[in-house]
TORKOL-4160 file (C-alpha; in steps of 0.2 Angstrom, whole numbers, padded with zeros to 4 digits, m for minus):
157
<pt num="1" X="0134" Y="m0021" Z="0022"/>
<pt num="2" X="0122" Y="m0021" Z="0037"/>
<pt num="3" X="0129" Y="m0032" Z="0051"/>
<pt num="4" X="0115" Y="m0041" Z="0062"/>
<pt num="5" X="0110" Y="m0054" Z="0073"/>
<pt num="6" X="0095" Y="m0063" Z="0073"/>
<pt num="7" X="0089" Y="m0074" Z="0089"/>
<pt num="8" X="0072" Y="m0079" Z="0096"/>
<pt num="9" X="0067" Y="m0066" Z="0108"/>
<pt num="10" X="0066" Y="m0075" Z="0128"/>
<pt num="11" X="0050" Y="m0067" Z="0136"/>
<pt num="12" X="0060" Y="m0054" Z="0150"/>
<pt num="13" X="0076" Y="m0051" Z="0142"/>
<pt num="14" X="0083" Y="m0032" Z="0138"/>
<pt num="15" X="0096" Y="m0029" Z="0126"/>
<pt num="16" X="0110" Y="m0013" Z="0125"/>
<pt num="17" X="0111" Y="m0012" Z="0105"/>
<pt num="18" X="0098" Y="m0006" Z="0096"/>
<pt num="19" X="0086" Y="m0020" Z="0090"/>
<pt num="20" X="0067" Y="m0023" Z="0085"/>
<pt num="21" X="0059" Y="m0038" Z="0084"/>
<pt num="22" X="0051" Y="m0048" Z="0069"/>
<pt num="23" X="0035" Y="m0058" Z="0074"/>
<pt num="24" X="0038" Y="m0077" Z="0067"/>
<pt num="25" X="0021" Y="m0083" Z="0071"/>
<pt num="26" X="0003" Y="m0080" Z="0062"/>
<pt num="27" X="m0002" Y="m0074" Z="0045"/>
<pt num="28" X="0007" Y="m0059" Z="0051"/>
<pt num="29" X="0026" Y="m0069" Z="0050"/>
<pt num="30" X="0038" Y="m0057" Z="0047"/>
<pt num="31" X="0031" Y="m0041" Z="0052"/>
<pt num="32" X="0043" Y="m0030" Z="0062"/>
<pt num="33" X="0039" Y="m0024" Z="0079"/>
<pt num="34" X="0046" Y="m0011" Z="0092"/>
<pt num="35" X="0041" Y="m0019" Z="0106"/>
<pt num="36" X="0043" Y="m0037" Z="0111"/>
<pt num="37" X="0027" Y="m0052" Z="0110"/>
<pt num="38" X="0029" Y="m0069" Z="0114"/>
<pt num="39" X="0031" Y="m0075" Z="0097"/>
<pt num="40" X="0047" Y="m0068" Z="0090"/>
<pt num="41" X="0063" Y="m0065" Z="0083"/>
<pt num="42" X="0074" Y="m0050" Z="0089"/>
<pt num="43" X="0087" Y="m0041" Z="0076"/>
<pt num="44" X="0103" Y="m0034" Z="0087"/>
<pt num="45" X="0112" Y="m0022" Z="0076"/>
<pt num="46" X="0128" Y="m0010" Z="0080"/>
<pt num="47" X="0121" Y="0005" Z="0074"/>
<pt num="48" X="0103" Y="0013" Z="0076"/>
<pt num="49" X="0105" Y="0017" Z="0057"/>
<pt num="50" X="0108" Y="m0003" Z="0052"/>
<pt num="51" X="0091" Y="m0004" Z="0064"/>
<pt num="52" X="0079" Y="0008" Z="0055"/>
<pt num="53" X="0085" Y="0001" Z="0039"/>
<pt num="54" X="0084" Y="m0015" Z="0043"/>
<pt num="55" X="0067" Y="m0014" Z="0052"/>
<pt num="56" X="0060" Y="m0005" Z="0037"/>
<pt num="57" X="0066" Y="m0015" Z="0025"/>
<pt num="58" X="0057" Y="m0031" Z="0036"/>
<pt num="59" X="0041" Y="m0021" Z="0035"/>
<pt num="60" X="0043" Y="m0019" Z="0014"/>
<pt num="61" X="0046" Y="m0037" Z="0016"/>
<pt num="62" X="0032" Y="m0043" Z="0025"/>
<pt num="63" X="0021" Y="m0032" Z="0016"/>
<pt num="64" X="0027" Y="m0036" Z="m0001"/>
<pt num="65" X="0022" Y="m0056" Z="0006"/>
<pt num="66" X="0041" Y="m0061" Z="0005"/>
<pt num="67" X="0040" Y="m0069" Z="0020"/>
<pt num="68" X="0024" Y="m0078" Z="0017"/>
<pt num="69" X="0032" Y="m0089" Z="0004"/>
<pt num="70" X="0040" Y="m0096" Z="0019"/>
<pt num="71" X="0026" Y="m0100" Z="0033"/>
<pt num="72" X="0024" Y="m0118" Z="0037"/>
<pt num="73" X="0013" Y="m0127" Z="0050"/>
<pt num="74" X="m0004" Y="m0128" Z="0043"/>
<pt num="75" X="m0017" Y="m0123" Z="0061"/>
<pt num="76" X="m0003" Y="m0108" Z="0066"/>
<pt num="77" X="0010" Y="m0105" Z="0052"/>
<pt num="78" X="0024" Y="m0101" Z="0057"/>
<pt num="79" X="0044" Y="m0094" Z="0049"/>
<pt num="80" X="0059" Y="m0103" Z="0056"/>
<pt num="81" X="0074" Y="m0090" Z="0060"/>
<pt num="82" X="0085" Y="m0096" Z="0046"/>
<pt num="83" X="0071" Y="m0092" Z="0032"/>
<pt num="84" X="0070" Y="m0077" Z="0042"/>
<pt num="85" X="0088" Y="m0071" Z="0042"/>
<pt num="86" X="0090" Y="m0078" Z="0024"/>
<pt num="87" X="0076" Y="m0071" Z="0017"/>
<pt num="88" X="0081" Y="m0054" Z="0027"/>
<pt num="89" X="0100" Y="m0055" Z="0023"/>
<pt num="90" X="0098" Y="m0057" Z="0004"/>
<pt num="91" X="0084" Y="m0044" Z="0002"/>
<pt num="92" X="0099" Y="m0031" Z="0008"/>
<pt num="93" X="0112" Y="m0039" Z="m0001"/>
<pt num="94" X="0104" Y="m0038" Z="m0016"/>
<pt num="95" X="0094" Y="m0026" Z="m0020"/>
<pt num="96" X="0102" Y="m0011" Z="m0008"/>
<pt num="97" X="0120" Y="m0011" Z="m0011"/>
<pt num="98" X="0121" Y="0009" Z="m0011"/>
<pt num="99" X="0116" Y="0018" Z="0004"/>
<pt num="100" X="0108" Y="0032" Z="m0006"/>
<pt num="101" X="0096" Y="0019" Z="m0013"/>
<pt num="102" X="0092" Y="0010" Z="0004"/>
<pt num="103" X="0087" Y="0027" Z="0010"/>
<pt num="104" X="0077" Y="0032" Z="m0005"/>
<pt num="105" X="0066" Y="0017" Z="m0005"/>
<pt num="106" X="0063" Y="0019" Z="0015"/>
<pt num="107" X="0058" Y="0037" Z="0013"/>
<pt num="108" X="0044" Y="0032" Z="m0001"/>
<pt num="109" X="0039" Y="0018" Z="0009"/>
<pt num="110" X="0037" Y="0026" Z="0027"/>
<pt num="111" X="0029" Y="0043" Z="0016"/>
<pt num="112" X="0016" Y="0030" Z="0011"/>
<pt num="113" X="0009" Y="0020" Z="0027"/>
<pt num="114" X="0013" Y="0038" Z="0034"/>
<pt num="115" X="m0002" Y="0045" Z="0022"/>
<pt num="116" X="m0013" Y="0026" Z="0023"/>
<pt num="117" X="m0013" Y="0029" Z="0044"/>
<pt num="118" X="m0020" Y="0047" Z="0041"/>
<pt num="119" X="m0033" Y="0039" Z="0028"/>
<pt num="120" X="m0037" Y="0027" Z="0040"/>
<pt num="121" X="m0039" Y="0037" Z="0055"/>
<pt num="122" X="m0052" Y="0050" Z="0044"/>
<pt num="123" X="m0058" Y="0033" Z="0038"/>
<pt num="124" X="m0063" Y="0027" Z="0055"/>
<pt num="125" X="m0069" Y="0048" Z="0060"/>
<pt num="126" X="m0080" Y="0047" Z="0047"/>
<pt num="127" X="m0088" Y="0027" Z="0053"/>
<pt num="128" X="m0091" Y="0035" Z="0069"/>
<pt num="129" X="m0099" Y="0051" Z="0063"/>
<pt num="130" X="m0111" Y="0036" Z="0054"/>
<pt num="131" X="m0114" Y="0028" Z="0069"/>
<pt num="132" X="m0118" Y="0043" Z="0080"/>
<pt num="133" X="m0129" Y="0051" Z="0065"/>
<pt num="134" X="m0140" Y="0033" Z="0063"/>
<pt num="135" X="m0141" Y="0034" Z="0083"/>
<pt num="136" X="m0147" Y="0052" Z="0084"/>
<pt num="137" X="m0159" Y="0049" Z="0070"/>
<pt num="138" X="m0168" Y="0033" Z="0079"/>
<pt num="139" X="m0167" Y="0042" Z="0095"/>
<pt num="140" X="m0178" Y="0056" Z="0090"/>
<pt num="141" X="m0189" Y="0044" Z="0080"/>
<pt num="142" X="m0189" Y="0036" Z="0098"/>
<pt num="143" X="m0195" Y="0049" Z="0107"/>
<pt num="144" X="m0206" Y="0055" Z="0093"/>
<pt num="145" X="m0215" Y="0036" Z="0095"/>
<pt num="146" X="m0214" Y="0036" Z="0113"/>
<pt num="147" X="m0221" Y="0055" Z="0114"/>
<pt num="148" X="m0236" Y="0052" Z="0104"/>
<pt num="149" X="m0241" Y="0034" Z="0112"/>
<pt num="150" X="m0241" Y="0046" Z="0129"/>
<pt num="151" X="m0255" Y="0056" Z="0120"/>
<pt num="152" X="m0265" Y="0040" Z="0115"/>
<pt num="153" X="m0263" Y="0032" Z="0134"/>
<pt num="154" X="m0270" Y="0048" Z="0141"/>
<pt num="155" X="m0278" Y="0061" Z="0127"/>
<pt num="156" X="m0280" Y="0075" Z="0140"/>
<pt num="157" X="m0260" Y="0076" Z="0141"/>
């Protein structure tokens, strides 16, 4: 069983064990992050292996809306920490009691947002290559418009 601590992060602090960070605030709640924001939980473990698994097993959490059940406040909803560590806790305990399993289920979930970033990236390629072809197309319409109002102002040019 993974090991772990779970506090709320104080803006400026560093840690020595390997960590990430869970944001607890907004309709993102849960969603675990590298880097610290103002608005979270750090995860302390003793091992950079309990770490990844326990950060991606945040993420399969957060995305699977596990955490959502959870969110109270009604203008900025919010996780406490101990529906947090709970909810985190009991996920490992439960459902991955073998190592083998844990790693299986990581590799197909990290395999997957690794192939929906490069579908977004050519996603996002192929909105800008609509953009810059609707702006080249009214700019020589533009120019065609402007070319031949110059002929009507002065007809000998």
């Amino acid at each position: 069983m993974s090991s772990f601590e779970l506090k709320t992060h104080q803006v400026g602090r560093t840690y020595s064990n390997p960590h990430f960070f869970i944001l607890n605030k907004g309709l993102n709640s849960g969603k675990p992050l590298p880097d610290p924001c103002p608005n979270c939980f750090v995860v302390i473990t003793k091992t950079e292996i309990d770490r990844n698994n326990l950060f991606h097993l945040s993420l399969m959490l957060q995305i699977g809306g596990f955490y959502a059940y959870y969110l109270k406040g009604s203008v900025i909803p919010f996780i406490s920490i101990d529906d947090c560590r709970n909810t985190l806790k009991n996920s490992y305990n439960s459902l991955f009691n073998d190592e083998m399993q844990l790693q299986k289920h990581i590799n197909i979930v990290s395999a997957i947002c690794k192939k929906e970033a490069e579908l977004k990236k050519i996603i996002s390629k192929i909105a800008d290559l609509k953009v810059t072809y609707i702006q080249n197309l009214f700019s020589k319409k533009q120019n065609h418009v402007i070319g031949s109002n110059k002929n009507e102002i002065n007809p000998l040019a």
